[in-house]
MDAnalysis code that builds the backbone (N, CA, C; Angstrom):
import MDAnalysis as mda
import numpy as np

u = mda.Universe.empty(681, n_residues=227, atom_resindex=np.repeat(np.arange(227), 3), trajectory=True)
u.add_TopologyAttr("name", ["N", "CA", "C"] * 227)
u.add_TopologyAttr("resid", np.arange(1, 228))
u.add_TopologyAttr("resname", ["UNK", "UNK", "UNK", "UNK", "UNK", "UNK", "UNK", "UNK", "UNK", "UNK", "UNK", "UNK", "UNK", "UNK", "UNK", "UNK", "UNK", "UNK", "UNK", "UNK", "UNK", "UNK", "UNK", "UNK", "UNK", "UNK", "UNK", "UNK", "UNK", "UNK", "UNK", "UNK", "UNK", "UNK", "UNK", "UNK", "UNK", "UNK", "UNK", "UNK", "UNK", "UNK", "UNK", "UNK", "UNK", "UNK", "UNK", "UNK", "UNK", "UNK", "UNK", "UNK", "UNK", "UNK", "UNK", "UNK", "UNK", "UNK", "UNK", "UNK", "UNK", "UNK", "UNK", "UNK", "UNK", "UNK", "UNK", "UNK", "UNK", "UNK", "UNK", "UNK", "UNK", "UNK", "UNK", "UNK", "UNK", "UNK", "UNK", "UNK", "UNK", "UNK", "UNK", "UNK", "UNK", "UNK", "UNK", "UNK", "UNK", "UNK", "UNK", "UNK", "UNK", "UNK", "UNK", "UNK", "UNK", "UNK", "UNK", "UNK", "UNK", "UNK", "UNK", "UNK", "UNK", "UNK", "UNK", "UNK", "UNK", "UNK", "UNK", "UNK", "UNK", "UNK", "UNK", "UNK", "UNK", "UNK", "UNK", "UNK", "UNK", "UNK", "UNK", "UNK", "UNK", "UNK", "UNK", "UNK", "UNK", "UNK", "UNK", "UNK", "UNK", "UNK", "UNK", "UNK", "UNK", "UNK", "UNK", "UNK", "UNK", "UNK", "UNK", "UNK", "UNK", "UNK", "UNK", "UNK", "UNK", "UNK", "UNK", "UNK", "UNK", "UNK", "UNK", "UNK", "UNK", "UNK", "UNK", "UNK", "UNK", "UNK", "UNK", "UNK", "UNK", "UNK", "UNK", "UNK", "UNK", "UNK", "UNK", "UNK", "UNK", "UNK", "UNK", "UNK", "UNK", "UNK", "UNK", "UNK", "UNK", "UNK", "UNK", "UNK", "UNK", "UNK", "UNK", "UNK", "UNK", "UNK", "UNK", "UNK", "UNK", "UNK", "UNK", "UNK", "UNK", "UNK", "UNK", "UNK", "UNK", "UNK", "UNK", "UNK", "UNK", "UNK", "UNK", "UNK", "UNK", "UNK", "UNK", "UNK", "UNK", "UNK", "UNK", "UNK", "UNK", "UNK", "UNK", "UNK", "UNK", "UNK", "UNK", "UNK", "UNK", "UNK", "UNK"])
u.atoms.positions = np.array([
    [-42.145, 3.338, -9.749],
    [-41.808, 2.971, -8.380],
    [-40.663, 3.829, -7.850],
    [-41.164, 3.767, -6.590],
    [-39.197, 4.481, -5.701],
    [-38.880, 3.395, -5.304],
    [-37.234, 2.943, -5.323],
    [-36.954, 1.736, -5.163],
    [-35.702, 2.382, -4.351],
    [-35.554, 2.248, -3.305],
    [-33.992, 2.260, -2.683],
    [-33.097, 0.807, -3.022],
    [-31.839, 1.145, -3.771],
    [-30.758, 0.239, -3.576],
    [-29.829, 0.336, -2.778],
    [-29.835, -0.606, -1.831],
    [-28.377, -0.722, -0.981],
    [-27.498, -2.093, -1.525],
    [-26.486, -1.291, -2.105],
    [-25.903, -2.228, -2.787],
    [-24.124, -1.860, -2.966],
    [-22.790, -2.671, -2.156],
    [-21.839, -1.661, -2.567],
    [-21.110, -2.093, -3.366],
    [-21.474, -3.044, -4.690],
    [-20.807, -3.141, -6.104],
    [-21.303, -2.071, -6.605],
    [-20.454, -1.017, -7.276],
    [-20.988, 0.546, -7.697],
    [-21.313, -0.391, -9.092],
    [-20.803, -1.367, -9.696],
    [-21.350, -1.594, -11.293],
    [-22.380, -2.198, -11.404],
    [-22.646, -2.974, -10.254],
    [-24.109, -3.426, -9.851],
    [-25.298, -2.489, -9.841],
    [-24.747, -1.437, -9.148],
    [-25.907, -0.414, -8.874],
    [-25.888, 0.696, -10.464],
    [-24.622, 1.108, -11.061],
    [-24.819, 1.567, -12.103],
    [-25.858, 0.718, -13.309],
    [-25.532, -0.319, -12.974],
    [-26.557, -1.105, -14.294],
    [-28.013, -1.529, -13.804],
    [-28.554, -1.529, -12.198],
    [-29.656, -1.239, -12.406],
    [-30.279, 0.291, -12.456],
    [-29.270, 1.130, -12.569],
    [-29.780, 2.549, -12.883],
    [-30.130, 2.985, -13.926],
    [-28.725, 2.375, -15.173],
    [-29.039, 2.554, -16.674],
    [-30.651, 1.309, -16.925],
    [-30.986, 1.119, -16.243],
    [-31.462, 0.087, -16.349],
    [-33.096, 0.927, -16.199],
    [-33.110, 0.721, -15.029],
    [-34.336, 1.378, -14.513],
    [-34.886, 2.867, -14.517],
    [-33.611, 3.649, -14.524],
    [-34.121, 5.291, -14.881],
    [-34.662, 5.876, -15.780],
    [-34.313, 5.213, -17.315],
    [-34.939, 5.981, -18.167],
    [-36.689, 4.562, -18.332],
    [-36.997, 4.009, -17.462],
    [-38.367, 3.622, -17.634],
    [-38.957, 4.101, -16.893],
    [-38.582, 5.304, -15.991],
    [-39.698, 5.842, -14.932],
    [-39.654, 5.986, -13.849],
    [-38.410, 4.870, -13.337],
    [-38.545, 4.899, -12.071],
    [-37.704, 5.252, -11.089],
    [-37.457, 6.029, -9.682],
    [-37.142, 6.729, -9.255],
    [-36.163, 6.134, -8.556],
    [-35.045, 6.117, -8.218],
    [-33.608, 5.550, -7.536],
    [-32.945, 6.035, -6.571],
    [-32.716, 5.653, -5.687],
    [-31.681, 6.103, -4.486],
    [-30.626, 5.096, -4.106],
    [-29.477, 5.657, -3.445],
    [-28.456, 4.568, -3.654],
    [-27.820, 4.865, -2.292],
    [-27.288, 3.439, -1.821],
    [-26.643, 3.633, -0.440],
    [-25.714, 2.324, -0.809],
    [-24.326, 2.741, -0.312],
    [-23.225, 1.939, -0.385],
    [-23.124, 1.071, 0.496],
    [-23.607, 1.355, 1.619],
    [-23.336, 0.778, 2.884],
    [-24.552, 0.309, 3.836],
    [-24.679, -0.543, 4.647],
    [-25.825, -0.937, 5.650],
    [-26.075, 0.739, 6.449],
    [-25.211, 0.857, 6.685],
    [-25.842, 2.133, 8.069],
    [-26.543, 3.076, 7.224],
    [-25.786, 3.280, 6.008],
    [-26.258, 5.026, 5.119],
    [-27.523, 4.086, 4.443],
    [-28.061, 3.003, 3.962],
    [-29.001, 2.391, 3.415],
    [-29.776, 2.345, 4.734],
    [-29.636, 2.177, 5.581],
    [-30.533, 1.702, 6.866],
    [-31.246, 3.103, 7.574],
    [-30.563, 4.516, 7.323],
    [-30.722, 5.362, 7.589],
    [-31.959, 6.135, 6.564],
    [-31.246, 5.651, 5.349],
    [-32.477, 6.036, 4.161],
    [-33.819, 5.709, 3.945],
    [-33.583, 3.917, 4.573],
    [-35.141, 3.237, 4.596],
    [-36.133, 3.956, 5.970],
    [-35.387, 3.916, 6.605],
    [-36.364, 4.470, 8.163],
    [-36.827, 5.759, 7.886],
    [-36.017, 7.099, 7.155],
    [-36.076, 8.012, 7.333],
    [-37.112, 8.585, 5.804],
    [-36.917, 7.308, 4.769],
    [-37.472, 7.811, 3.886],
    [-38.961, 6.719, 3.820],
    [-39.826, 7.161, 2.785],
    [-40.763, 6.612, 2.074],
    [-40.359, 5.700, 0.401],
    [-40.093, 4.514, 0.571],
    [-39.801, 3.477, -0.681],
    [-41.181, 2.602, -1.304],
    [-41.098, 2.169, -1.936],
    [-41.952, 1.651, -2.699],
    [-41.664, 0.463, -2.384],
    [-40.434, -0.414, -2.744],
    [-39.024, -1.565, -2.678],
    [-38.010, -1.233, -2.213],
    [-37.314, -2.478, -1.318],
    [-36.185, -2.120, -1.365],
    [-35.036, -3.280, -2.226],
    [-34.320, -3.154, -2.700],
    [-33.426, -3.851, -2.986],
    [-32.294, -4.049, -2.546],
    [-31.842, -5.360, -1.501],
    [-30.784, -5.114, -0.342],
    [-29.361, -6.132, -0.733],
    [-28.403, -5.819, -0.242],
    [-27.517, -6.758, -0.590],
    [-27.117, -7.448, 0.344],
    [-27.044, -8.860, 0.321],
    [-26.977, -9.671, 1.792],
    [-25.160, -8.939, 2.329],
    [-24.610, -9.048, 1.464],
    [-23.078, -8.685, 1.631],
    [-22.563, -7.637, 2.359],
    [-22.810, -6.617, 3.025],
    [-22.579, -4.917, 2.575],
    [-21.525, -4.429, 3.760],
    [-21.008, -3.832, 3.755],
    [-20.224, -3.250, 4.433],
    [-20.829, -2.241, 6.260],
    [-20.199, -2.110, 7.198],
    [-20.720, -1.603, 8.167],
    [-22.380, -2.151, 8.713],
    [-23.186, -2.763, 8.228],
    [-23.931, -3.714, 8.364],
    [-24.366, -4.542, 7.161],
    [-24.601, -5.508, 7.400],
    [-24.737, -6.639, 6.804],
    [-26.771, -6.941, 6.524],
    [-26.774, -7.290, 5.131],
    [-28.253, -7.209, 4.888],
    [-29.006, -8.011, 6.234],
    [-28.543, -9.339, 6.102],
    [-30.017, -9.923, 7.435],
    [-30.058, -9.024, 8.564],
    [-29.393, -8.322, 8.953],
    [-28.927, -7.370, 9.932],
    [-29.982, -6.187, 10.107],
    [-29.674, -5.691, 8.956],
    [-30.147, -4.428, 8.605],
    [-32.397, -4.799, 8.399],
    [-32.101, -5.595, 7.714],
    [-33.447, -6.020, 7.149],
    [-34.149, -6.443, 8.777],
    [-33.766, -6.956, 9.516],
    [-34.131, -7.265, 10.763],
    [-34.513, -6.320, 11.774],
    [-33.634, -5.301, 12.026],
    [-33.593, -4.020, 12.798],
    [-34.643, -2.905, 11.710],
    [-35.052, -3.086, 9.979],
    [-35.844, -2.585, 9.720],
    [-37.099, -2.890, 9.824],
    [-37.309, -4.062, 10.405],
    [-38.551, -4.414, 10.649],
    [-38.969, -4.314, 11.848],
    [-38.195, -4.729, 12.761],
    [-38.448, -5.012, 14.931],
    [-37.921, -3.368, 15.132],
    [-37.190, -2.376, 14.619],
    [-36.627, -1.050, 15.409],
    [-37.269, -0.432, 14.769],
    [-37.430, -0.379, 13.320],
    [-37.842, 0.830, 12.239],
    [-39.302, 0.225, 12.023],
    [-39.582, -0.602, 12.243],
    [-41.274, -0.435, 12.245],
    [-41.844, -0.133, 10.965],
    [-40.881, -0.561, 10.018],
    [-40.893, 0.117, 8.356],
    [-41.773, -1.742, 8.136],
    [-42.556, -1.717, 6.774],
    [-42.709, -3.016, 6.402],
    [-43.125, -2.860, 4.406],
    [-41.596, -1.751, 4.602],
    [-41.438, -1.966, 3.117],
    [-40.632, -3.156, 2.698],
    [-41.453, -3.283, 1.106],
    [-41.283, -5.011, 0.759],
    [-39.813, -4.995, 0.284],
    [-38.646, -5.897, 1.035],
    [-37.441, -5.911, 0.646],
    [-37.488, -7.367, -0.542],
    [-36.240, -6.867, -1.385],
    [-36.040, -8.129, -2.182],
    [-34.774, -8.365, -1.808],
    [-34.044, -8.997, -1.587],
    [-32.309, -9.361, -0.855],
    [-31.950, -10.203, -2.189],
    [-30.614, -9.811, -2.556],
    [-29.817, -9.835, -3.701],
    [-28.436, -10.275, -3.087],
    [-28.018, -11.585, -3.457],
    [-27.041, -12.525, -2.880],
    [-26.650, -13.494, -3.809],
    [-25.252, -13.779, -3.644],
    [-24.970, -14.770, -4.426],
    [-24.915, -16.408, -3.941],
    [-25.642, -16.392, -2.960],
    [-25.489, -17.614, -1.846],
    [-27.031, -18.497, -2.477],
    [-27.150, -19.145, -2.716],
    [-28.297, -20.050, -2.831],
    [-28.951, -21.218, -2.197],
    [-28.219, -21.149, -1.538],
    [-28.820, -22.495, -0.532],
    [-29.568, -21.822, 0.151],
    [-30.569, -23.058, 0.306],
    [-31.841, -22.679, 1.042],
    [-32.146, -22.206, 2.183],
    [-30.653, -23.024, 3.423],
    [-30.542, -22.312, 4.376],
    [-30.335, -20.663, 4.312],
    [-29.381, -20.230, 3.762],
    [-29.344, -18.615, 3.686],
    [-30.542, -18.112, 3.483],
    [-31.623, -18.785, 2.383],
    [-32.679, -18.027, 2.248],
    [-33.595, -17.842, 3.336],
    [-33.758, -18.891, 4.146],
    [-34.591, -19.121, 5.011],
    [-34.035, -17.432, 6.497],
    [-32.861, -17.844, 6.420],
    [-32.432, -16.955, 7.544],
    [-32.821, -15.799, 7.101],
    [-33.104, -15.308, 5.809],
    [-33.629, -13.962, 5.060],
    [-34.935, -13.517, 5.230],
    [-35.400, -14.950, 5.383],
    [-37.019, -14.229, 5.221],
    [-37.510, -14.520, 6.944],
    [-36.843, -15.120, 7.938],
    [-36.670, -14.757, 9.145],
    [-36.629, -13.366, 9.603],
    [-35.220, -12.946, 8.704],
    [-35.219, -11.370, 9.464],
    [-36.222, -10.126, 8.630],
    [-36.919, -11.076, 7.610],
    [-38.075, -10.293, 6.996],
    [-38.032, -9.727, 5.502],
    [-37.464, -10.289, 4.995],
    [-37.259, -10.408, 3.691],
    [-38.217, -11.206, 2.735],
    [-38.896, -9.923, 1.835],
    [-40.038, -10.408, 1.094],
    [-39.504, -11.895, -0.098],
    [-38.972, -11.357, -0.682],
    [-37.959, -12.326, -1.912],
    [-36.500, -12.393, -2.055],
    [-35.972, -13.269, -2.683],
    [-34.686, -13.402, -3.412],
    [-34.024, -13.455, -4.650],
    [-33.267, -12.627, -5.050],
    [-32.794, -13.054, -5.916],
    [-31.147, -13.502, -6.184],
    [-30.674, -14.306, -7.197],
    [-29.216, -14.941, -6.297],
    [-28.492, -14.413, -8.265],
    [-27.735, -13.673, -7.410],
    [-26.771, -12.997, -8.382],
    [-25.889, -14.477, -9.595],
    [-25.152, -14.153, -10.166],
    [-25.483, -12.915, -11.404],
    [-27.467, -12.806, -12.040],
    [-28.147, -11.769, -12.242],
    [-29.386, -12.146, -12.049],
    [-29.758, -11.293, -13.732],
    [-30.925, -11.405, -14.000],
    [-31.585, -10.128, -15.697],
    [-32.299, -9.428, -15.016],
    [-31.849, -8.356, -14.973],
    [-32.343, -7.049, -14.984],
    [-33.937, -7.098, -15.528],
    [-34.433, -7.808, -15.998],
    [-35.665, -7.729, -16.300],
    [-36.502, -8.636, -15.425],
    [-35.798, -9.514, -14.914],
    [-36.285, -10.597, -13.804],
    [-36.580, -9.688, -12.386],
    [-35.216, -8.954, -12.540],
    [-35.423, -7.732, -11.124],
    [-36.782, -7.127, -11.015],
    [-37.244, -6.088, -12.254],
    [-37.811, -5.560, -12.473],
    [-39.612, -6.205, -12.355],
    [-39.567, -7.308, -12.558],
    [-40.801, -7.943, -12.625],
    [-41.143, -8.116, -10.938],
    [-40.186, -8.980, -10.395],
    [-40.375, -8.840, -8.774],
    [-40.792, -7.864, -8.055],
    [-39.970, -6.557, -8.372],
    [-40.276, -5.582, -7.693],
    [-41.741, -5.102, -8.083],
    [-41.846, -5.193, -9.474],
    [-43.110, -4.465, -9.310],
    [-44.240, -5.554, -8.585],
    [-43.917, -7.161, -8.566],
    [-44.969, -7.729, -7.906],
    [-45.364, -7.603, -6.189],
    [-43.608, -7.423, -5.857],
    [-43.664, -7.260, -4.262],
    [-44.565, -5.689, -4.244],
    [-44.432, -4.331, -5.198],
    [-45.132, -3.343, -4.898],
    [-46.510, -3.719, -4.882],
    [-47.032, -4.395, -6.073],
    [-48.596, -4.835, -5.598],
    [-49.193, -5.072, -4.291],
    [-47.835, -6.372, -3.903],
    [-48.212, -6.551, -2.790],
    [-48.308, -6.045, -1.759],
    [-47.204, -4.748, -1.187],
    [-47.286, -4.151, -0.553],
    [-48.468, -2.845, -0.682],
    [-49.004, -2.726, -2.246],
    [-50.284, -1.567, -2.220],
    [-51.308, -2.556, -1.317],
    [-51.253, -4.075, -1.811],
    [-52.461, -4.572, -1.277],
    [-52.788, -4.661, 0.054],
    [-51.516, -4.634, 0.615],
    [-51.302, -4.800, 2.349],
    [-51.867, -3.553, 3.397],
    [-51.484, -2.037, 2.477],
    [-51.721, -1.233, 2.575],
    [-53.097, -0.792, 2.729],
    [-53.395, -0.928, 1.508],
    [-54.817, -0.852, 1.551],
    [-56.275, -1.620, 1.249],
    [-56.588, -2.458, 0.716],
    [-57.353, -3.312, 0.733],
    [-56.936, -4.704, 2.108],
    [-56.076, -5.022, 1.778],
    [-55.576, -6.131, 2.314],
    [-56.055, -7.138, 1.967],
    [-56.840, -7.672, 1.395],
    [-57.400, -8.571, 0.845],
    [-56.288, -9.076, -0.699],
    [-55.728, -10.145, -0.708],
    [-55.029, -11.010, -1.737],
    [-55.682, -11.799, -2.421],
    [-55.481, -11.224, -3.796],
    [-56.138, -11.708, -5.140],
    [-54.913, -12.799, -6.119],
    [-55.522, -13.981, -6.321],
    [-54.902, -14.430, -7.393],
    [-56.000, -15.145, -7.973],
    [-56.274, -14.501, -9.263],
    [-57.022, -14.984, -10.189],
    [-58.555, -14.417, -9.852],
    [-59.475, -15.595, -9.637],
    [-60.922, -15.673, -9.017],
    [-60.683, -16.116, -7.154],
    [-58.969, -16.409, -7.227],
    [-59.100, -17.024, -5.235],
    [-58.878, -15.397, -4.311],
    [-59.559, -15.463, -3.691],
    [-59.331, -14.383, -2.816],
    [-59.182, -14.699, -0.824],
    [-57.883, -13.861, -0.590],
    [-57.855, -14.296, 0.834],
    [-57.823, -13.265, 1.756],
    [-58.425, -12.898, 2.664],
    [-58.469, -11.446, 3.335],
    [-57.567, -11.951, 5.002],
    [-56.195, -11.823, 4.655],
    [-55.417, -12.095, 6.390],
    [-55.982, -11.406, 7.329],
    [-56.891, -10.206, 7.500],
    [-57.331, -9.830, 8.541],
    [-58.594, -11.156, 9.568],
    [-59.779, -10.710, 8.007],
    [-60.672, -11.774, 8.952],
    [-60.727, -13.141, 8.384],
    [-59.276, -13.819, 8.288],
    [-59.193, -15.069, 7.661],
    [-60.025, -15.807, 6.798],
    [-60.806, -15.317, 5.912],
    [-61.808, -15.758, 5.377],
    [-61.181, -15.494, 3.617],
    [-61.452, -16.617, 2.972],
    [-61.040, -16.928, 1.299],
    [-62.215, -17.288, 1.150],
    [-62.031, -17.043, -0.226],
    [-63.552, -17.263, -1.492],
    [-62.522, -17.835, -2.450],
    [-63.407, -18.364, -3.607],
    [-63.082, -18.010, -4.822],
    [-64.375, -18.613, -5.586],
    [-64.081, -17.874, -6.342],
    [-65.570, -17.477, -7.367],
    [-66.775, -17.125, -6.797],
    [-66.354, -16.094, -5.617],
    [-67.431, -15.752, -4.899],
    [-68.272, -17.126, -3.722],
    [-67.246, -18.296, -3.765],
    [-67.820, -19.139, -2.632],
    [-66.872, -18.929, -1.667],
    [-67.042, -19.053, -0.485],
    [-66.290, -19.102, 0.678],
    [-65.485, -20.399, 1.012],
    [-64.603, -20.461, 1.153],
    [-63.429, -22.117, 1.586],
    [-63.946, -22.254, 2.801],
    [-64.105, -23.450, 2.965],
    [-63.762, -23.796, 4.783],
    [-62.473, -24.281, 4.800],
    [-61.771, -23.742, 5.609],
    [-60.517, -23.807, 5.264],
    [-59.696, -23.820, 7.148],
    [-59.162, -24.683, 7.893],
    [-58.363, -25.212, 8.686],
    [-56.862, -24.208, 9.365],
    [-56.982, -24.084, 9.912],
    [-55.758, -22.885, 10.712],
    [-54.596, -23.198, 9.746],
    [-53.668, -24.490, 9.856],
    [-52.936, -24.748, 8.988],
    [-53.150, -24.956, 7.246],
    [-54.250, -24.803, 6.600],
    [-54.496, -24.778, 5.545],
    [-54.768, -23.174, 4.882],
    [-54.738, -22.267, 6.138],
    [-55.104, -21.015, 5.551],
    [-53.506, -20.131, 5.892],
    [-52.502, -20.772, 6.456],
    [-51.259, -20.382, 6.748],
    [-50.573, -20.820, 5.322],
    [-50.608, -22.117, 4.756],
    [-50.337, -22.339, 3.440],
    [-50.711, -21.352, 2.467],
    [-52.236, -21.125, 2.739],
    [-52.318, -20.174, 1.575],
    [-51.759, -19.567, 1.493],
    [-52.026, -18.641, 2.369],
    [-51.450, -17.371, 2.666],
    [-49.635, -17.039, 2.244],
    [-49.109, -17.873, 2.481],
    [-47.849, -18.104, 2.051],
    [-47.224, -18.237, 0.209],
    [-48.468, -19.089, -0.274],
    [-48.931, -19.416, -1.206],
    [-49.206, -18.109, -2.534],
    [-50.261, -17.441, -1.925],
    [-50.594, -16.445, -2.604],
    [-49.660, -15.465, -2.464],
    [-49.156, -15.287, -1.297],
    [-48.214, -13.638, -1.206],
    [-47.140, -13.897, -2.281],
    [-46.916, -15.030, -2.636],
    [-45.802, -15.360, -3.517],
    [-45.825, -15.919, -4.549],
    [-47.126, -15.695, -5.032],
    [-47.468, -16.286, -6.590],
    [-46.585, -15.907, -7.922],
    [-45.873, -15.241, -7.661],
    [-44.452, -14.506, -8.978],
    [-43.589, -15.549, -8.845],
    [-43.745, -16.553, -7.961],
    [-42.092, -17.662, -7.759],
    [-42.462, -18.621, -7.018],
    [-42.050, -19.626, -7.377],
    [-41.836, -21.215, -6.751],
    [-41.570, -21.211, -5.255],
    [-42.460, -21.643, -4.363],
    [-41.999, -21.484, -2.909],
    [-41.735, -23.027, -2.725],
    [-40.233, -22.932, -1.860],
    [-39.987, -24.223, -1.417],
    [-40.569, -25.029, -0.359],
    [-40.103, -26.014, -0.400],
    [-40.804, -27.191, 0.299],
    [-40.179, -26.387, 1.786],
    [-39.034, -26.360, 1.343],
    [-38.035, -25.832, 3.246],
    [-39.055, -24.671, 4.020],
    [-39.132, -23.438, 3.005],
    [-40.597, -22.756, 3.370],
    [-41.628, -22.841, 3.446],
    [-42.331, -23.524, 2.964],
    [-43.357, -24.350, 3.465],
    [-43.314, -24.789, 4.968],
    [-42.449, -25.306, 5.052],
    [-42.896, -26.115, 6.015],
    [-42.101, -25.407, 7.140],
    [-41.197, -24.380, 6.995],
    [-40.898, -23.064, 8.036],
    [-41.852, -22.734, 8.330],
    [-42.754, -22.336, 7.781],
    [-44.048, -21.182, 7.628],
    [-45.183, -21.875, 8.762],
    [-44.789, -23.261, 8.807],
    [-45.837, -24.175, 9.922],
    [-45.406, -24.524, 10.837],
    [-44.344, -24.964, 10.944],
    [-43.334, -25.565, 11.976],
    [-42.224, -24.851, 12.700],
    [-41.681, -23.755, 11.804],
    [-40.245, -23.237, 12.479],
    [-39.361, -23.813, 12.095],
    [-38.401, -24.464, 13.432],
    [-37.445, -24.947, 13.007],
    [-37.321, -26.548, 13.483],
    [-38.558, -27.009, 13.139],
    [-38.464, -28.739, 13.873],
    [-40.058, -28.734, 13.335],
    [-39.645, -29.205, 12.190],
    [-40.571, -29.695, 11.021],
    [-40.886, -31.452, 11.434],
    [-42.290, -31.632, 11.511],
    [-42.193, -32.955, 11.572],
    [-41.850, -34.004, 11.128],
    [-41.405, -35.749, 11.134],
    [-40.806, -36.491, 10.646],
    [-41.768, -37.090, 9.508],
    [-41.532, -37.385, 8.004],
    [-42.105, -37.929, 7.487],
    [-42.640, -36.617, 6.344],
    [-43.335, -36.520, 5.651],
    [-43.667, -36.028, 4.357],
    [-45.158, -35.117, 4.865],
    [-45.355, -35.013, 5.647],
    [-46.525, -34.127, 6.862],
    [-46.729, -33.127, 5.208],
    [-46.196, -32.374, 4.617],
    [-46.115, -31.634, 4.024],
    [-47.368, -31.502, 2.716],
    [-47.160, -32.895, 2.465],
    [-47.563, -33.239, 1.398],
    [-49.256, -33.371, 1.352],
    [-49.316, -33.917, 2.770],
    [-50.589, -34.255, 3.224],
    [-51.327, -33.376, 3.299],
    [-50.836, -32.249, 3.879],
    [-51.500, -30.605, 3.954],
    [-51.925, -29.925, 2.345],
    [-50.622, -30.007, 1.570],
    [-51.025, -29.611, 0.759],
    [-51.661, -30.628, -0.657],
    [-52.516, -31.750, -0.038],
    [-53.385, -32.286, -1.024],
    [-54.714, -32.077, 0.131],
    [-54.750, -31.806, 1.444],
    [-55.920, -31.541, 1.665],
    [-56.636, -30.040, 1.002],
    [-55.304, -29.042, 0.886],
    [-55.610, -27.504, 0.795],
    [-56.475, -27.726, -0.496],
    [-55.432, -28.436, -1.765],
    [-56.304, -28.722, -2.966],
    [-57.275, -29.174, -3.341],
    [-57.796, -30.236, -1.645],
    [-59.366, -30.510, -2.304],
    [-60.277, -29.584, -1.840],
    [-59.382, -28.234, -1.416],
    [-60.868, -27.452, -1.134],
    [-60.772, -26.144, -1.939],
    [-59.006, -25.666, -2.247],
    [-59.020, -25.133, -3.475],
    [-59.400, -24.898, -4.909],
    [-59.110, -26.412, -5.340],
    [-59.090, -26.344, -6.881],
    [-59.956, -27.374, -6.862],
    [-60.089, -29.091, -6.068],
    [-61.131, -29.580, -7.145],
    [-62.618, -28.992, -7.212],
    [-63.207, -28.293, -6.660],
    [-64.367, -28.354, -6.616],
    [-64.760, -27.245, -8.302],
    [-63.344, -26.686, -8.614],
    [-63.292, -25.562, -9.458],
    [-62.962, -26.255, -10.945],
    [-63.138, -25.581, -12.050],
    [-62.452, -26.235, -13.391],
    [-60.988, -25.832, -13.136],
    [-60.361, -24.926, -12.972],
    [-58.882, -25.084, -13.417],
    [-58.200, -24.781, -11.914],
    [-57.448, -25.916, -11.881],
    [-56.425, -25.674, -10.402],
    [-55.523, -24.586, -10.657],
    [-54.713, -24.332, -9.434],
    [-53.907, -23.181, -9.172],
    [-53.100, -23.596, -8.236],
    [-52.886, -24.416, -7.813],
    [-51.952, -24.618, -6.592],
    [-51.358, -26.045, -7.849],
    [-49.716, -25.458, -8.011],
    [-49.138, -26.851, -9.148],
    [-47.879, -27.330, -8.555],
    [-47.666, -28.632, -8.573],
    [-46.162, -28.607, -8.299],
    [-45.166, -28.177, -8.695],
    [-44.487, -27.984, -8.599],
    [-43.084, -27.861, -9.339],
    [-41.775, -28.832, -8.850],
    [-41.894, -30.130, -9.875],
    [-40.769, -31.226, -9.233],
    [-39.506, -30.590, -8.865],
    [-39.301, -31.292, -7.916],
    [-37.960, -30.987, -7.248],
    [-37.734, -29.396, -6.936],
    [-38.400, -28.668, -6.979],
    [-38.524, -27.252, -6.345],
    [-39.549, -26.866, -5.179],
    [-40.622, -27.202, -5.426],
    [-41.641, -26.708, -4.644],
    [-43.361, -26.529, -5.146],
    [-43.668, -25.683, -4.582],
    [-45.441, -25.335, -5.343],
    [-44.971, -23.868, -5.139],
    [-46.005, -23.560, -6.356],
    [-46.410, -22.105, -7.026],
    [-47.843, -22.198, -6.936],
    [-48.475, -21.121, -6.717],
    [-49.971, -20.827, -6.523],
    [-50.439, -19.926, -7.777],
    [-51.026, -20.509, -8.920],
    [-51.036, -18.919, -10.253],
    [-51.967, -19.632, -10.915],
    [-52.776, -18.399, -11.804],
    [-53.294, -18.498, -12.430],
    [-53.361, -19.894, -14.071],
    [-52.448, -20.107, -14.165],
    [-51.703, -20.726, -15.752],
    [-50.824, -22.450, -15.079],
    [-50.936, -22.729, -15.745],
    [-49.703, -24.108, -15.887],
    [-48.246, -23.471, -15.959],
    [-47.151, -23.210, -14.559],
    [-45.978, -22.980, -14.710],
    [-44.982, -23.536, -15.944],
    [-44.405, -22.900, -16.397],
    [-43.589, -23.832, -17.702],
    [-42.104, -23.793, -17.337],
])
């Protein structure tokens, strides 16, 4: 992968270098929002890896103006030490693929990125999103899996969709229900209801489900029983 880091802890960025260079993959480094913001528009990335923190602009900032000015829709991962859900939410507002919330393993990094690159080859070119035997094509809204077609509901194919792009990680309930509502989510557990209708057209009709809870976090959409 080419991965731009904008990141201005230099020991941060030195250790995903020792990290990532001698496995292959190609690195660029920007200290700052403007000189990182200048690199993404002007260059070709694979990932980016952004730091919500940064000096002369600030990641939601930057990540925002790279999406609405720069017209770029390379897959960012935003790297923060803030964890509340609100911050996250304001992240993936200004267009931020994933998160990760510092101190983080370098091998956890590494797995993301290469999943957000999938995703972004898939966006690219097929466009059609695979997990497992489920398949969902966002152009002409139409899912299969196992070669049958879903009938599947405006709001039940926005779940997916949400669902699948993010099958590497637990999506929250707060996103979820961003992803339908915005910011005036309806009163009552609406949530829940959606996603046991999605499952009776997902998984029961199939032997092994894919859409699982995860108590007190959220749902994951994957192949396996999350552990």
């Amino acid at each position: 992968m080419r991965i731009l880091v904008i990141e201005d802890n230099r020991d941060i960025a030195e250790n995903i270098a020792d990290y990532f260079e001698p496995r292959g993959h190609a690195l660029d480094f920007a200290y700052d929002g403007i000189t990182g913001m200048h690199l993404a528009v002007t260059q070709d990335y694979d990932v980016i890896v952004l730091d919500l923190m940064l000096p002369a602009m600030d990641g939601i900032t930057l990540c925002r103006k790279l999406r609405e000015e720069g017209k770029k829709g390379t897959p960012v991962l935003m790297l923060t030490a803030r964890d509340q859900v609100s911050d996250k939410l304001e992240g993936f507002r200004a267009g931020t693929d994933d998160y990760l919330v510092k101190p983080f393993s370098l091998e956890e990094l590494e797995a993301r990125l290469a999943a957000l690159h999938r995703r972004g080859t898939t966006r690219a070119g097929a466009r059609v999103i695979t997990v497992g035997d489920l398949e969902f094509d966002p152009d002409t809204l139409i899912a299969r899996r196992a070669g049958h077609k879903l009938d599947l509901n405006p709001t039940m194919r926005r779940l997916l969709r949400v669902l699948m792009e993010n099958s590497h990680r637990v999506v929250s309930r707060a996103e979820l229900e961003h992803a339908l509502w915005g910011d005036e989510p309806p009163e009552g557990d609406v949530l829940r209801s959606h996603i046991h209708a999605l499952r009776t057209v997902v998984d029961r009709p199939f032997p092994t489900p894919l859409i699982h809870t995860i108590h007190g976090a959220g749902y994951r959409l994957c192949q396996s029983e999350p552990r």
